[in-house]
C-alpha positions, 0 to 999 in steps of 0.5 A: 679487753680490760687490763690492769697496768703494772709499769708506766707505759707512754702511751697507756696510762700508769701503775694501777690504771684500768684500760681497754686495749685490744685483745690480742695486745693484750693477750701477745704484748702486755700480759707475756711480758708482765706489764699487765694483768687481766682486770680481775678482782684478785688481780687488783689486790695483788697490784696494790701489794706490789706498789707497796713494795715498788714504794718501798724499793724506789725511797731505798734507791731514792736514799742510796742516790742521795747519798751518794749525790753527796759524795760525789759534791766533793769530787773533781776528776783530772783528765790528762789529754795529749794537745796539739797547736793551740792547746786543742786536744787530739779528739775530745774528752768523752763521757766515757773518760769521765767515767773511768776516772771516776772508776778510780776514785772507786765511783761505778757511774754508767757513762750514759748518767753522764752528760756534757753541756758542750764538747770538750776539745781544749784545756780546761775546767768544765763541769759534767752533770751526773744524773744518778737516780730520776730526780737526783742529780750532781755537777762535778767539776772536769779538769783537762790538762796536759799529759 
């Protein structure tokens, strides 16, 4: 069966390709689902009204990411973290930490944006990646002191 893809799949193909899948995949998976239309003529125009309007959704976000890259370029977050011998941290400073330090500078990141190059288990500064839209993304700095 012909199907027309609406989403990125893997596997498949991309936005607007034309592939044959088996039936009952298509019939059970992707059309319930709204991954795929039926390869109809109608179907085909409607696909293309629709990447209009993802075009223009993606380059709004693509902007607001830009933006907001650009604040959060002058922010540094302070952790306080209580230490024991050697001034190694009890546990280690996790991304969700990061977060809601960020949370109070009235930044609403998911911790899962952010990613750490290595743990973070001693006093000092480090830097946390934050990746805010596919191909936006910003280093801040983590300051870890005492409490």
């Amino acid at each position: 069966m012909k199907v027309i893809l609406r989403k990125d799949i893997e596997t498949l193909g991309n936005i607007g390709d034309i592939v044959d899948v088996r039936e009952g995949y298509a019939r059970n998976f992707l059309i319930p689902r709204k991954i795929a239309y039926t390869a109809l003529n109608g179907n085909l125009k409607a696909l293309e009204d629709e990447k209009k309007s993802i075009a223009r959704k993606s380059e709004k976000e693509l902007h607001a990411a830009e933006k907001l890259s650009t604040e959060l370029e002058k922010v540094s977050v302070t952790i306080p973290v209580q230490i024991g011998e050697e001034d190694k941290i009890f546990g280690s400073v996790t991304t969700q930490m990061i977060a809601d330090a960020l949370k109070e500078k009235d930044f609403d990141i998911d911790k899962r944006k952010i990613e750490i190059e290595e743990s973070i288990k001693t006093l000092g500064i480090y830097n946390a990646n934050i990746k805010i839209y596919s191909n936006v993304s910003v280093n801040i700095k983590v300051w870890v002191v005492r409490e």
